[in-house]
Each structure stands twice: as C-alpha cells, then as structure tokens.
C-alpha positions as CSV (number, residue, x, y, z in Angstrom):
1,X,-6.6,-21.2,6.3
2,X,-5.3,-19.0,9.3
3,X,-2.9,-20.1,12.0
4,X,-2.0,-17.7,14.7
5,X,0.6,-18.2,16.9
6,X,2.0,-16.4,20.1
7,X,4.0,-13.0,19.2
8,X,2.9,-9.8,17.7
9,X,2.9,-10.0,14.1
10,X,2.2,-13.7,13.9
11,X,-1.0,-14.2,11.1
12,X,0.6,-16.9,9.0
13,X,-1.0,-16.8,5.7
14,X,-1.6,-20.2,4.4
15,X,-4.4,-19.2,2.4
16,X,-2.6,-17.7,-0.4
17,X,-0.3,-20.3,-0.6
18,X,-2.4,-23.3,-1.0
19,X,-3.6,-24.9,-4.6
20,X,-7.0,-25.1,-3.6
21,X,-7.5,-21.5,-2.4
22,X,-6.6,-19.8,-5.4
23,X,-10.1,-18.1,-6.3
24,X,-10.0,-16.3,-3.0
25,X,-6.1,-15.1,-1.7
26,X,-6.1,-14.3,2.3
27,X,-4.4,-11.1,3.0
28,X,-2.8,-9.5,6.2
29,X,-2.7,-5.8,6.6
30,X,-0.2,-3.9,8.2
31,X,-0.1,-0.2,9.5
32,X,3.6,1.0,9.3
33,X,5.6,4.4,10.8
34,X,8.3,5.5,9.5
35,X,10.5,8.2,10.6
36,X,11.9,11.1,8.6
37,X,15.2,9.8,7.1
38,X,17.8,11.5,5.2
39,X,21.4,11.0,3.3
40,X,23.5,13.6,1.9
41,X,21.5,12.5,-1.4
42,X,18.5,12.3,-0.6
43,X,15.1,12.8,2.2
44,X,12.6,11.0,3.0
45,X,9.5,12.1,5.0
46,X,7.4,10.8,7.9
47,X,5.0,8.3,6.7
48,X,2.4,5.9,7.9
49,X,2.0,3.5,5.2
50,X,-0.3,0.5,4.9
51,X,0.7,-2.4,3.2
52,X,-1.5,-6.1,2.3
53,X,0.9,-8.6,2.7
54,X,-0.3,-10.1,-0.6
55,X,2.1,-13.1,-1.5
56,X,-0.1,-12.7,-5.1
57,X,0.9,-8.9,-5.2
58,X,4.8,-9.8,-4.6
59,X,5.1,-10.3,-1.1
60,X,7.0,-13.5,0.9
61,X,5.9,-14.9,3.8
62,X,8.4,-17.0,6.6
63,X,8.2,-17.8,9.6
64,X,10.7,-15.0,10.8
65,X,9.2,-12.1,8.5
66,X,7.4,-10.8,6.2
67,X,9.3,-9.8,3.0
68,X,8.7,-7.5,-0.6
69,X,11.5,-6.7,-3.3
70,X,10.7,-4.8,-6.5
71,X,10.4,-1.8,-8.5
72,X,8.7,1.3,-7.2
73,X,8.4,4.7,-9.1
74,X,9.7,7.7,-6.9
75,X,10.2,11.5,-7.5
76,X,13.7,12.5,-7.2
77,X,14.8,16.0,-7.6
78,X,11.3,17.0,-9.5
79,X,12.1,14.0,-12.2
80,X,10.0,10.3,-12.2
81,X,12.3,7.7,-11.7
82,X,11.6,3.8,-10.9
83,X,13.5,2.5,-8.4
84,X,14.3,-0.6,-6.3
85,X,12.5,-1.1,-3.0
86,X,12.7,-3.7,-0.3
87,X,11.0,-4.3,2.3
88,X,11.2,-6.5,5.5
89,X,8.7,-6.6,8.2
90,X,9.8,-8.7,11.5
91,X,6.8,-11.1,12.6
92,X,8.1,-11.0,16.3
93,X,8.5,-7.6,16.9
94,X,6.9,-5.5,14.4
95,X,10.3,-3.6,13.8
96,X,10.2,-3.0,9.8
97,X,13.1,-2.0,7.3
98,X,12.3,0.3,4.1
99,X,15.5,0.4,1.8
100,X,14.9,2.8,-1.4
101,X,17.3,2.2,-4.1
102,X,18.0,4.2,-7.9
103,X,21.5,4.9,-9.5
104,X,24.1,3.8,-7.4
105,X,22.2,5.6,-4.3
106,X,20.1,4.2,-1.3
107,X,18.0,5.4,1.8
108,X,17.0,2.8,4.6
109,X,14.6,4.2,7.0
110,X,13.4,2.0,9.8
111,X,9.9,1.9,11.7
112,X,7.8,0.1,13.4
113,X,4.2,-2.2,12.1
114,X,1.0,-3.4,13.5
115,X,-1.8,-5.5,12.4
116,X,-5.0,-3.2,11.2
117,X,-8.4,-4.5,11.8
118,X,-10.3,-4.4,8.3
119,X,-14.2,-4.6,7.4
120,X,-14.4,-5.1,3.6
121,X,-11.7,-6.9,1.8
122,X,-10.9,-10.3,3.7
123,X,-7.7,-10.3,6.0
C-alpha cells in the first residue's frame, strides 16, 4: 500500500511495514548529490548516489524523513576500514545529510534527493 501526499519527497511506504505484505517489500528510490566535502582529516568527493529506502535493508521511515544508521566499509588513507554512517533524507524538501564516522573522526556532507522513476524492481 502507497499513500502520497502533497510535498516533494512524500511516497510513504506502508508496504514494507505491514504483516501481510511481507513476501513482497515496497521500495522508494532516491537519486542523491552530494558536494565535495573536506576536513583537515579527511575528503570526500562529488557523488550522485542512489539509495532504496528499504526499511528491510535498515532504513526508517517517518513522517518527517527518511532515516539509515549503520556500518559502512570505507578506504581511508589506502587501508579498509568499517565505519559508521548515517543518513537523513528530509521528505519535505529533499535536503539530505551524509555523516561518515571511524576513530574518533567525522565528515558530514550535505546534498540534495529526488525520487527516480524505476522499470524493474517495484518502487
């Protein structure tokens, strides 16, 4: 079950949280751009990332935002490292924060989302 309301990232995914639906999880997908960010630590470059706003694969859904917090595994300084990554995507506006964390040191990079149109998987 879909409901859309007024506003620019508004796709409320019901699907994925109801009992009965469980066989078949609805997804929304996301196209994001983020700027180059940097700290005296560390850089991060341009990217347009997608993301399915999966709540099976992690991901929260409100009414305000969509949200993600978990481990990711980064390259830093040539070495694999895991690290913490959050994510929060504003439903309104389509204004989204990336915050990398991993020993004591962070990068937040902030961009902007919009809904992609997808023929294949179900959204």
């Amino acid at each position: 079950m879909r409901v859309i309301r007024n506003g620019f990232l508004s796709l409320l995914v019901l699907g994925a949280l109801a009992p009965e639906s469980r066989a078949q999880t609805t997804v929304a997908a996301l196209e994001c751009d983020f700027p180059t960010a940097s700290t005296d630590d560390w850089n991060m470059a341009a990217s347009t990332l997608q993301y399915y706003i999966d709540t099976a694969g992690g991901w929260k859904v409100s009414e305000d935002s969509f949200s993600f917090d978990g481990p990711a595994n980064v390259t830093i300084g040539g070495k694999d490292r895991t690290a913490s990554l959050s994510i929060s995507i504003s439903r309104q506006s389509g204004k989204a924060t990336k915050t990398l964390s991993s020993e004591g040191k962070s990068l937040t990079v902030s961009g902007e989302c919009k809904k992609m149109e997808s023929a294949g998987r179900k959204f």
